[in-house]
C-alpha positions as CSV (number, residue, x, y, z in Angstrom):
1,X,0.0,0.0,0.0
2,X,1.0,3.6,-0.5
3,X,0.4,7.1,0.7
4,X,-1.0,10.1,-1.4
5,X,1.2,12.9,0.6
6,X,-0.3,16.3,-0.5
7,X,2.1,18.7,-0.2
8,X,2.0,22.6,0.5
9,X,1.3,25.2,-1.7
10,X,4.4,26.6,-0.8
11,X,3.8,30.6,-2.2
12,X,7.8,31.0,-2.8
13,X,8.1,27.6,-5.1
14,X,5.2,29.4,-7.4
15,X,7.9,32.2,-8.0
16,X,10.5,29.1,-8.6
17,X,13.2,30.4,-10.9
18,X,14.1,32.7,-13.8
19,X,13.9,30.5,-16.7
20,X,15.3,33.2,-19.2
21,X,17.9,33.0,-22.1
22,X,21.6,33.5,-20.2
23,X,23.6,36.3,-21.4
24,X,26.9,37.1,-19.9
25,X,27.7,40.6,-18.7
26,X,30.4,42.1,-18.2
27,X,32.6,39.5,-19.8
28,X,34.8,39.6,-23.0
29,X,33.4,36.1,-23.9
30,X,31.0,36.1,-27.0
31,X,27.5,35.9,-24.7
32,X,25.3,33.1,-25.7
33,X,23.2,34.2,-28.8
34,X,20.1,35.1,-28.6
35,X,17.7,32.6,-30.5
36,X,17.1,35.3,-33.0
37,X,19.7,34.6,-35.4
38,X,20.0,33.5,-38.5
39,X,18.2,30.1,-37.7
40,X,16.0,29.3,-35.0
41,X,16.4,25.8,-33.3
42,X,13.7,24.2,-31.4
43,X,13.7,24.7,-27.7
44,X,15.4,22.3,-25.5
45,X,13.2,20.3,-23.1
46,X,14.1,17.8,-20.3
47,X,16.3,15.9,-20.6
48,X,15.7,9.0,-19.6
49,X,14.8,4.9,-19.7
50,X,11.5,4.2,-18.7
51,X,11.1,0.8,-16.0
52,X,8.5,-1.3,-15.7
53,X,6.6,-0.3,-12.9
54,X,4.1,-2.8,-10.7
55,X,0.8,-1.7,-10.3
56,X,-0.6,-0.4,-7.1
57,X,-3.0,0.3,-4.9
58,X,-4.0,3.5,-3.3
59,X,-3.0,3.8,-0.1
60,X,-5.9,3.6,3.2
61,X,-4.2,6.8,4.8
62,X,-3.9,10.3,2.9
63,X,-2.4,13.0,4.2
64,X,-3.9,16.2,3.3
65,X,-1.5,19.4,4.3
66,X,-2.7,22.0,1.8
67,X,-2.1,25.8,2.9
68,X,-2.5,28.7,0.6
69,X,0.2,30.5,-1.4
70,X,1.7,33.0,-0.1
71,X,0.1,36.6,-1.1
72,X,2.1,38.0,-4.2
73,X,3.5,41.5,-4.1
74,X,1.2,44.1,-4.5
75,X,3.9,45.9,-7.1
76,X,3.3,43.0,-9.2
77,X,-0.3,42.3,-9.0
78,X,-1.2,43.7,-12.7
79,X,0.3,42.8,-15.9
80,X,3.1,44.9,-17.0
81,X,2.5,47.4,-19.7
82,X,4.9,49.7,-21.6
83,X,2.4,52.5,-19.7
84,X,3.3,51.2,-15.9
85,X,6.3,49.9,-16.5
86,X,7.8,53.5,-15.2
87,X,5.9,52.4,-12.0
88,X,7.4,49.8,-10.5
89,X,10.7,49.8,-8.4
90,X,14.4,50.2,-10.2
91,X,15.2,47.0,-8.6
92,X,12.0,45.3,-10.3
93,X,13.2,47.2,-13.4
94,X,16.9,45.9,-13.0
95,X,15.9,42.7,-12.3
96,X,13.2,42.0,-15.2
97,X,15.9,43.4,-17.5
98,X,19.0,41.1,-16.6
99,X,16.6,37.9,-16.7
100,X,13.4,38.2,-19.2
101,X,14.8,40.6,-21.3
102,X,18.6,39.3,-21.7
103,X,17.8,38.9,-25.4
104,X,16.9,42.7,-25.6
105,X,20.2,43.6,-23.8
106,X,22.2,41.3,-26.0
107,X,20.3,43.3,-29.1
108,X,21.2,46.6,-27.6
109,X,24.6,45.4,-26.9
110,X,25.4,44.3,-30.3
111,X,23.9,47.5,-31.7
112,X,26.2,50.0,-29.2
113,X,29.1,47.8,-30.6
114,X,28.0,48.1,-34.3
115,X,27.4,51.5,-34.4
116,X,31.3,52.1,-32.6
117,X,32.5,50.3,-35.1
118,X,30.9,52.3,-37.5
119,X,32.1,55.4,-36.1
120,X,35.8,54.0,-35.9
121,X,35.8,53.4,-39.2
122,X,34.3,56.6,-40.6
123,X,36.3,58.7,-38.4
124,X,39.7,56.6,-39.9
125,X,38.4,57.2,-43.2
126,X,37.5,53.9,-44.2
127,X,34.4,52.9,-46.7
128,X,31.4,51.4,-44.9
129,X,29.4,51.9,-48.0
130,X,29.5,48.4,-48.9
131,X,27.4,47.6,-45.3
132,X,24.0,49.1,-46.4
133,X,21.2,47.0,-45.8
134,X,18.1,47.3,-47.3
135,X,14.7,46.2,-46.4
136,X,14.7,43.7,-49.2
137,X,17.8,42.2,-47.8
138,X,16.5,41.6,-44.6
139,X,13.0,40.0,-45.7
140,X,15.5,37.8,-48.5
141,X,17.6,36.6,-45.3
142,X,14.2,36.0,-42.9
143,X,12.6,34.0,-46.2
144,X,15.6,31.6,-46.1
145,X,15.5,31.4,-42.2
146,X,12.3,30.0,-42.1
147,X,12.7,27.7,-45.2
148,X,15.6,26.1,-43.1
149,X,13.7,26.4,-39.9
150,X,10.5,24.7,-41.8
151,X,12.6,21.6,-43.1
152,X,14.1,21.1,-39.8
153,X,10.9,21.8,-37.9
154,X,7.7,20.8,-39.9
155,X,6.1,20.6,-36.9
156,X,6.7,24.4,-35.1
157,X,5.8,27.8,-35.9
158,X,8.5,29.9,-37.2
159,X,7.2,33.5,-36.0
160,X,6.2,31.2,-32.3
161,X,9.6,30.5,-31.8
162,X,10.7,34.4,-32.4
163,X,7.9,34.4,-29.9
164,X,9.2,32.4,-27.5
165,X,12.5,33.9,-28.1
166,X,11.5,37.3,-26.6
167,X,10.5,39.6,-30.1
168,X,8.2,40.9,-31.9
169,X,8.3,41.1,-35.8
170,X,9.4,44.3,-35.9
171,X,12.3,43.1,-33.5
172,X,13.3,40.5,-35.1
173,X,13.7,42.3,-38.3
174,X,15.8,45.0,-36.6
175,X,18.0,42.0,-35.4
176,X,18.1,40.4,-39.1
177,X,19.6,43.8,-39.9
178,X,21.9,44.5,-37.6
179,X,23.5,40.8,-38.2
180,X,23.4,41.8,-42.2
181,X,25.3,44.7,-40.8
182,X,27.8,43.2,-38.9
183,X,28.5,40.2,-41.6
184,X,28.7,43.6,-44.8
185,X,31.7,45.2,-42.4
186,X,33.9,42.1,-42.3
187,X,32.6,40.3,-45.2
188,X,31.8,43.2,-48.2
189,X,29.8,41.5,-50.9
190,X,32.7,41.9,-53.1
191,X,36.0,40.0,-51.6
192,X,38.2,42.6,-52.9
193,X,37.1,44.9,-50.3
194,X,37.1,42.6,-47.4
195,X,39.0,44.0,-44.5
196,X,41.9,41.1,-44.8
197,X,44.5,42.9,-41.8
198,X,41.1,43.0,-39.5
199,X,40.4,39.7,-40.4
200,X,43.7,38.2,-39.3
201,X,43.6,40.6,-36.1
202,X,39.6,39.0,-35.3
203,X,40.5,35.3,-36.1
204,X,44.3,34.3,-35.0
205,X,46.8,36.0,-37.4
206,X,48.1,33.5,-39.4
207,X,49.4,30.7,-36.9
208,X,48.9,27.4,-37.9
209,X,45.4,26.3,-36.7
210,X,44.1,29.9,-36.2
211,X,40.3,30.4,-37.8
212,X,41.8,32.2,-40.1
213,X,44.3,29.9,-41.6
214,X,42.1,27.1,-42.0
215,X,38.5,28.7,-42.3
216,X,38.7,32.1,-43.6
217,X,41.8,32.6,-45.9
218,X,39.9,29.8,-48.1
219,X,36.5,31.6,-47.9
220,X,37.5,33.7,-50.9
221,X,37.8,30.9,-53.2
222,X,35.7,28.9,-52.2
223,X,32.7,31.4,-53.0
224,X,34.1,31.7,-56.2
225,X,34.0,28.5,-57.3
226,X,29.9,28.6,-56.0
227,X,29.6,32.1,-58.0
228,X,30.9,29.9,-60.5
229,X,28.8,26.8,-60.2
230,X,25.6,29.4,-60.1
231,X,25.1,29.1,-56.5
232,X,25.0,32.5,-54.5
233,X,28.5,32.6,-53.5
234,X,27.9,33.8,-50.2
235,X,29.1,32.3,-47.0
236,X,26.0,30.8,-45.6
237,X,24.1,31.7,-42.5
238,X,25.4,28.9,-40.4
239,X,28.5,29.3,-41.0
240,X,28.7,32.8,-40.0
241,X,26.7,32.2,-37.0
242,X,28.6,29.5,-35.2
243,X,32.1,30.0,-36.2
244,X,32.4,33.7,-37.8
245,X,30.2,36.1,-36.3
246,X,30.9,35.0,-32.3
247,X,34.4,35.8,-33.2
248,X,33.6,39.0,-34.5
249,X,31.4,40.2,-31.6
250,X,34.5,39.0,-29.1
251,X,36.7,40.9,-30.9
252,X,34.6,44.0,-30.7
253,X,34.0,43.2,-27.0
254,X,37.5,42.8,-26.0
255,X,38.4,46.6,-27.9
256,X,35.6,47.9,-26.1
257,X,34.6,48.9,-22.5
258,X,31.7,47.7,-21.4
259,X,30.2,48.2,-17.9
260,X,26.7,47.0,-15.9
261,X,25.1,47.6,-13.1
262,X,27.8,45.9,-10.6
263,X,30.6,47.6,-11.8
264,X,28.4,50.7,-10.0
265,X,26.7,52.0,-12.9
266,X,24.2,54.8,-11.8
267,X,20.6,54.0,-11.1
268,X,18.8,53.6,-14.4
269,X,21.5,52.6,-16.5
270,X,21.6,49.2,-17.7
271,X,24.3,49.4,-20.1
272,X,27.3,51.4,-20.6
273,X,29.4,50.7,-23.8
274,X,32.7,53.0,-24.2
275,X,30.6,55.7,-22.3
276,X,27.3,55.6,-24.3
277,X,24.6,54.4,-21.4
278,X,21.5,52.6,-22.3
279,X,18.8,53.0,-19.8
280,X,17.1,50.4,-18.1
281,X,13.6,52.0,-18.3
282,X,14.0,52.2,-22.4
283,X,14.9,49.2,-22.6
284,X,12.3,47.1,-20.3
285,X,9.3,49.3,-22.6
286,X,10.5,47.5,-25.1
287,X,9.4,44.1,-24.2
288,X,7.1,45.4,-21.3
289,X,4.3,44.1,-23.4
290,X,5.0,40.0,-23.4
291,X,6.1,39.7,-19.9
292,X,3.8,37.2,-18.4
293,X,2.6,37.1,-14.9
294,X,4.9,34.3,-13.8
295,X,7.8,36.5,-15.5
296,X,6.9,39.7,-13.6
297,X,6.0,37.6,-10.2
298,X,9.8,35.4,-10.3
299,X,11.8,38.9,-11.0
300,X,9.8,40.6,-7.4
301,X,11.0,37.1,-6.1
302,X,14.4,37.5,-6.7
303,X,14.3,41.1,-5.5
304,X,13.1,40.1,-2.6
305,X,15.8,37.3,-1.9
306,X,18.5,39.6,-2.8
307,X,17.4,42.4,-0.8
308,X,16.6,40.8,2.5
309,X,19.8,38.8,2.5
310,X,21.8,41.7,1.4
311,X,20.5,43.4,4.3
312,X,21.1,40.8,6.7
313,X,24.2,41.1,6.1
314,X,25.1,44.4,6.3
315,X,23.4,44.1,9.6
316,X,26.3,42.0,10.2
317,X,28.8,43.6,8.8
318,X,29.9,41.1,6.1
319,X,28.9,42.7,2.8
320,X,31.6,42.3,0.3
321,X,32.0,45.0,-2.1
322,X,31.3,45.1,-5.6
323,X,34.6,45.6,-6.9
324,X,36.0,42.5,-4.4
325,X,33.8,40.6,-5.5
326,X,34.5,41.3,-9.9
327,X,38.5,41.0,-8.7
328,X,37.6,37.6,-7.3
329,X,35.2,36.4,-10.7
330,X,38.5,37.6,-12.0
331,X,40.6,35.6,-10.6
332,X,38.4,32.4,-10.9
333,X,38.3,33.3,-14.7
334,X,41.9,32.6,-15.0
335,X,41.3,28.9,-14.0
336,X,39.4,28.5,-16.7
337,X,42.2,29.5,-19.9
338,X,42.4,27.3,-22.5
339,X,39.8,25.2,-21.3
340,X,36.4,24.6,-23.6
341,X,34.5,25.4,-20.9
342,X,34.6,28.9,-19.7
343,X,33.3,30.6,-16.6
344,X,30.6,32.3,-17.8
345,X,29.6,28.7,-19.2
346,X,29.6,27.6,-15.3
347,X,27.8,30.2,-14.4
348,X,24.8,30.6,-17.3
349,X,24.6,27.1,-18.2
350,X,25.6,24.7,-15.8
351,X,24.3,27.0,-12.4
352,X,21.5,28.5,-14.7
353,X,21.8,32.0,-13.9
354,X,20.2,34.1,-17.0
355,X,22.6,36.9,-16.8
356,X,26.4,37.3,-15.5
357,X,24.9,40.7,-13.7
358,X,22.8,38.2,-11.7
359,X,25.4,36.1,-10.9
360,X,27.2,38.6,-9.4
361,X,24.7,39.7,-7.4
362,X,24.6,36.0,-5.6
363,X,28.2,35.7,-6.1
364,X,28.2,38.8,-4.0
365,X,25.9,37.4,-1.5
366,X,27.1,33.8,-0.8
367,X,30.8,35.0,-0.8
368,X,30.1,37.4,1.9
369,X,28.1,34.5,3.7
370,X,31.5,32.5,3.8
371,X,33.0,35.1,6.8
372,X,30.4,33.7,9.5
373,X,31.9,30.1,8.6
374,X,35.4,28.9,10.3
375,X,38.0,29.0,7.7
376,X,39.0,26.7,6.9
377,X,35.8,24.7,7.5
378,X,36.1,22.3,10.3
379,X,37.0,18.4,9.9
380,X,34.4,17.6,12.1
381,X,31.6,19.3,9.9
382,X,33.0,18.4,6.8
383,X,32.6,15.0,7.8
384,X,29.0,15.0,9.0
385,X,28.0,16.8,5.6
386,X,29.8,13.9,3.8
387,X,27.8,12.1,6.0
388,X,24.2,13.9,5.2
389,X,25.1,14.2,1.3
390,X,27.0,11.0,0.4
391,X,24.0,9.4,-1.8
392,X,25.2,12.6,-3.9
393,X,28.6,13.2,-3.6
394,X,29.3,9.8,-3.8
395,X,27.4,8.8,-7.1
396,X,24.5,7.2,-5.6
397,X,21.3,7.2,-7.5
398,X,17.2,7.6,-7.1
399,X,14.9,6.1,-9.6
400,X,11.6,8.3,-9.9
401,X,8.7,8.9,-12.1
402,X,7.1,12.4,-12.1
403,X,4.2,13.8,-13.7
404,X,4.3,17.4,-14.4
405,X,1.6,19.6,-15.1
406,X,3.3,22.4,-17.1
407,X,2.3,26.5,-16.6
408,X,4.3,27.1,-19.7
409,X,4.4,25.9,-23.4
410,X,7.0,23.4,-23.9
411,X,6.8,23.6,-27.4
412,X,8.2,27.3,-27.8
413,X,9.1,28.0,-23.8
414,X,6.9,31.1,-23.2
415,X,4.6,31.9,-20.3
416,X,1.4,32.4,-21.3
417,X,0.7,36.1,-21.0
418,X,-2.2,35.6,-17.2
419,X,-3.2,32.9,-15.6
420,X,-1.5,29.8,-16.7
421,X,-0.3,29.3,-13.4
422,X,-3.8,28.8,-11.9
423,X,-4.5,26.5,-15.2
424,X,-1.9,24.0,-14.3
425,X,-2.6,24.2,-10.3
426,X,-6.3,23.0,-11.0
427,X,-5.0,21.0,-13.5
428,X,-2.9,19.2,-10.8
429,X,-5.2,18.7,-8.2
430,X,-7.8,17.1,-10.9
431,X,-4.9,14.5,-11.2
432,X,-4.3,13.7,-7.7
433,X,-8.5,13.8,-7.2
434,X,-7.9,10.7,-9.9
435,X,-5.5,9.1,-8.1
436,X,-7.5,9.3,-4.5
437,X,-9.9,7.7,-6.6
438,X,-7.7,4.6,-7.3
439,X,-6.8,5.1,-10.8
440,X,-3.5,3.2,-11.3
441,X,-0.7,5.4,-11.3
442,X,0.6,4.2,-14.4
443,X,-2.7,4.9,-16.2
444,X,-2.7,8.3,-15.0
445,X,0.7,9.7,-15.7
446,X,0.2,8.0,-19.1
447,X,-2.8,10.2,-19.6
448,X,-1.3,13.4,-17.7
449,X,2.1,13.4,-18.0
450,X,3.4,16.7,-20.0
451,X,6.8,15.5,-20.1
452,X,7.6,14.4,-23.8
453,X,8.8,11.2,-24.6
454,X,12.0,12.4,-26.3
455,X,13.5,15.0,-26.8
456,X,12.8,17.4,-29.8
457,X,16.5,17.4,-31.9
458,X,18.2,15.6,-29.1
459,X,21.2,13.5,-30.3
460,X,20.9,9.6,-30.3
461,X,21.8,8.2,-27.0
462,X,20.9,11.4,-25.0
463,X,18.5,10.2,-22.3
464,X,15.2,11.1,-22.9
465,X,12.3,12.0,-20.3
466,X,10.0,9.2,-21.7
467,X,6.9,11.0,-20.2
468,X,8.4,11.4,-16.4
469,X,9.7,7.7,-16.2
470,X,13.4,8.9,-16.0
471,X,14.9,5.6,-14.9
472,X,17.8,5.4,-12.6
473,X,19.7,9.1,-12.1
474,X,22.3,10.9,-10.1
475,X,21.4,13.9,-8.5
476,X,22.1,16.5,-11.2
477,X,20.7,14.7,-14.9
478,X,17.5,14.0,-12.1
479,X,17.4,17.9,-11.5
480,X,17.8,19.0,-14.7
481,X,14.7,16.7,-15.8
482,X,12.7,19.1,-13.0
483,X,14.3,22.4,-14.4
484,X,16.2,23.0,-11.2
485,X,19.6,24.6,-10.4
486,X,21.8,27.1,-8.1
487,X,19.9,29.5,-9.3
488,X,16.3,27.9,-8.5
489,X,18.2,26.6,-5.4
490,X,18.6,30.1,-4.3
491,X,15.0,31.7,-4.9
492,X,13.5,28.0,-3.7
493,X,15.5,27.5,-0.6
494,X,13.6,23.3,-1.6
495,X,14.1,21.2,-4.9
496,X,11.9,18.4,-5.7
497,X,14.7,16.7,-6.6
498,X,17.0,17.0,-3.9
499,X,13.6,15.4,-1.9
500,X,13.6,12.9,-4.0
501,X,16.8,11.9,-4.2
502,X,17.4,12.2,-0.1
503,X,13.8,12.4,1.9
504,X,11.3,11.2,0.0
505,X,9.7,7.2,1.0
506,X,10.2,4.5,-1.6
507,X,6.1,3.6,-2.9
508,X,4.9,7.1,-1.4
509,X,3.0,9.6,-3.7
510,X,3.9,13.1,-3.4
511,X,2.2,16.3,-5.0
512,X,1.1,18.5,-6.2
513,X,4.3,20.2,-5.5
514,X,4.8,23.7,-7.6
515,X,8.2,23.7,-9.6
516,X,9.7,25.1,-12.0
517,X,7.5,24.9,-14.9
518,X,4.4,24.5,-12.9
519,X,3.4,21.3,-10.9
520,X,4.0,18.0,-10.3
521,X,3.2,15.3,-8.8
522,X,6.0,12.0,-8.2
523,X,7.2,8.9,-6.5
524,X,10.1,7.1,-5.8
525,X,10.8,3.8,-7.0
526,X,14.2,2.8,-5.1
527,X,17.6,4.3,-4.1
528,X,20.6,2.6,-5.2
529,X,23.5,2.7,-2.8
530,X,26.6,5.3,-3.6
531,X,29.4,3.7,-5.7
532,X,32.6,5.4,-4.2
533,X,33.6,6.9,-1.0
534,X,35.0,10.3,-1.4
535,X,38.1,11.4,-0.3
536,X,38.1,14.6,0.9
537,X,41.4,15.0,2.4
538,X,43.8,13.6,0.6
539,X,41.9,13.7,-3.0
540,X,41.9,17.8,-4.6
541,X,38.9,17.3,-6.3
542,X,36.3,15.3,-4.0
543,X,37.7,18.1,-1.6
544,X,36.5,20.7,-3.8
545,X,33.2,18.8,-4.0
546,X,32.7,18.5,-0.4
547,X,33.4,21.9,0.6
548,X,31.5,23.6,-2.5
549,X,28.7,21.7,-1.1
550,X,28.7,22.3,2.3
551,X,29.2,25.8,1.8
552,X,26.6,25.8,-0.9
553,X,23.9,24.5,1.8
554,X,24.6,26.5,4.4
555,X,24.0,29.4,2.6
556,X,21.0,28.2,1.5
557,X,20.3,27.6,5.2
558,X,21.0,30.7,5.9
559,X,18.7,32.9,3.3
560,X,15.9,30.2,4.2
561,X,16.5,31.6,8.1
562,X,16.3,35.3,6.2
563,X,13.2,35.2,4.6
564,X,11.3,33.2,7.1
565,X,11.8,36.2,9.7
């Protein structure tokens, strides 16, 4: 027999995460391209085997514990309009710009940079004649988009996934041109005016193994022989979008400055590129009108984590400054040379943050948290959190099955504009009504589950969600099948996963349990034992592992003792 264990509405889970596009701020890495480039790939969902499982019955005792969520700020009780935007707090402003609208501050960004490099050349008295753009270019480059985007996607909406991607059509075709721009500087139309010195500077010189020497330098002839052949003869979309044009913008990155917010911009500046500001107001009109509820509600969130632990401590006198903290990021960076992954990787992709600026701010936060701790940490409690956390640390696994009930559209990403939220909760507790009712669970996540059964464009042998049966995980693949990360972590203070994979009972039923796409409801199957015992003192890395971690929870700790005050 097994329990249905309802669990709390828990207000702060409805205000989960940020799930945003990551850009990376105040960095001279290439930040990660908007979707709004030359070709638009379908969204990546969850990420595995599916077990058999034995049908049940429903257990004799259920456990109601239901509360109400937790009353949403009144600031953000109405949906955001270019009109009210003006109204609502600079740190709503600040925050709704460095998460929802990192594609518009990317846009911006590569526009500032653009037009510099526009100036720089007029004022050296170089032609820039041959990067005009006209209106039939840009609709010539969008037709091609979407007949690639088509063949690779029969199934999805082209102008949906511009959609999802944070634009409108008028924005999109703004961005169309600016990239037009940017390819006519480097790459004129005619070869004989390409910029070849700049293009040795931007891609390596002419070491062996430099982009230039083995991509570019044979560009010339090999659009000749395509000019010849009665093809176009010009380098194709892709190829300037993955290898060519993230050069280029690095290139114009590192020969500019480019400040943010941390590096103490003033109030209402966003943006600062070689001592042009863009304003954070401008900018959040601009896409004022497509923020969705959830959107608006998970940006008050994060101010509100930020702020109170920010002010506790100061209270204690442990706030690290600003600059401290960006010479410390700096320092970290250089561990990270001439590796493939870089740090603005770790902190975007892997941790989940949608904007380096972000980052910062809980860089900032959990750094300073580190003074009330001994240092170095003690044996003793190093030892005991091995203790607490060695089904994770030391490769254990959890084999679950979740059903989630999804507030967003998984096909695209985006939050529907109001009320989806509510949608999904009644949605939810219609499911678990079903279940009370002694519908097998199999049947019923079957019929419910929003998880897909693979995942759209995912490579063969990726593990795939198979509906919510993920099979036997580690921690981490587990939480990314929920959507979670340090970033959700930190606005959570709880992770479905984490109970999974620690707390919850083998057989039990637990949900509906808000998320981070909207609900869910899940069991556990069985734990599996961990595989190695780490060695923390004499091994560098599972040191590293068990001190990141420790420190990493009792932080979390900590803001969760913040915000319950």
């Amino acid at each position: 027999m097994i329990r249905i264990i309802f669990v709390p509405f828990l207000g702060c889970l409805a205000l989960a995460s940020l799930v945003f596009a990551p850009l990376a701020c105040g960095s001279s890495e290439e930040p990660t391209p908007s979707v709004i480039d030359d070709s638009i790939s379908a969204p990546a969902e969850l990420p595995e085997t599916p077990d058999e499982v034995p049908k049940e019955e429903l257990a004799e005792e259920v456990v109601p514990d239901v509360s109400a969520p937790a009353p949403v700020a009144e600031e953000v009780q109405q949906s955001l309009t270019a009109e009210n935007a003006p109204e609502l707090s600079p740190e709503l402003q600040h925050a709704l710009v460095f998460s929802v609208g990192t594609p518009r501050l990317y846009q911006k960004l590569q526009a500032m940079l653009i037009d510099g490099e526009f100036e720089r050349r007029k004022s050296a008295g170089l032609r820039v004649d041959f990067a005009e753009v006209t209106a039939l270019d840009v609709e010539q480059r969008i037709e091609r988009t979407i007949g690639e985007f088509v063949d690779k996607n029969p199934d999805l909406d082209f102008w949906a996934q511009v959609t999802a991607a944070g634009f409108d059509e008028e924005g999109y075709r703004a961005e169309m041109r600016r990239n037009l721009q940017l390819e006519r500087l480097y790459f004129p139309p005619n070869v004989e005016d390409w910029p070849t010195d700049l293009l040795k500077e931007v891609f390596g010189g002419e070491e062996e193994g430099s982009l230039y020497t083995t991509m570019v330098s044979k560009l010339p002839e090999e659009l000749a022989k395509q000019k010849a052949a009665g093809q176009s003869g010009e380098i194709h979309p892709t190829t300037m979008q993955v290898f060519l044009r993230p050069h280029i913008f690095g290139h114009l990155m590192d020969q500019a400055e480019i400040l943010y917010p941390f590096d103490s911009l003033p109030e209402g500046v966003c943006l600062r590129v070689n001592g042009k500001d863009a304003m954070t107001l401008d900018l959040l009109k601009g896409f004022a009108d497509v923020v969705s509820d959830i959107e608006l509600q998970r940006a008050q969130q994060w101010v509100d984590v930020v702020s109170k632990t920010r002010a506790a401590l100061e209270e204690k006198g442990l706030l690290i400054s600003s600059e401290d903290i960006l010479a410390l990021v700096a320092d970290e960076r250089k561990e990270y040379e001439g590796s493939v992954v870089t740090y603005e990787q770790i902190a975007l992709e892997f941790m989940g943050f949608p904007s380096m600026e972000l980052y910062h701010q809980y860089k900032q936060l959990r750094e300073s948290f580190r003074k009330t701790l001994p240092d170095p940490f003690t044996e003793e409690a190093l030892d005991a959190h091995l203790t607490s956390r060695l089904n994770f640390i030391g490769n254990g696994q959890a084999n679950a099955e979740v059903i989630l009930v999804s507030a967003r559209d998984l096909d695209t990403g985006v939050w529907p504009r109001n009320a989806s939220w509510e949608a999904a909760r009644k949605r939810s507790e219609n499911i678990v009504s079903e279940l009370l009712a002694e519908k097998p669970w199999n049947e019923v996540l079957n019929q419910y589950s929003e998880y897909p059964a693979r995942t759209r464009g995912s490579q063969p042998g990726m593990p795939q969600p198979q509906r919510g049966r993920f099979g036997s995980q580690m921690r981490n693949p587990l939480r990314q099948f929920v959507g979670e990360n340090d970033f959700t972590d930190f606005l959570l203070g709880n992770s479905i996963a984490d109970h999974v994979f620690f707390d919850a009972e083998p057989g039990a039923i637990y949900g509906p349990v808000e998320g981070v796409y909207g609900f869910y409801v899940y069991k556990l199957n069985s734990r599996s034992e961990p595989t190695k015992q780490p060695d923390w003192r004499n091994n560098e890395r599972d040191g590293y592992f068990v001190r990141d971690d420790y420190l990493n929870i009792k932080f979390l700790d900590f803001v969760a003792e913040v915000l319950a005050r």
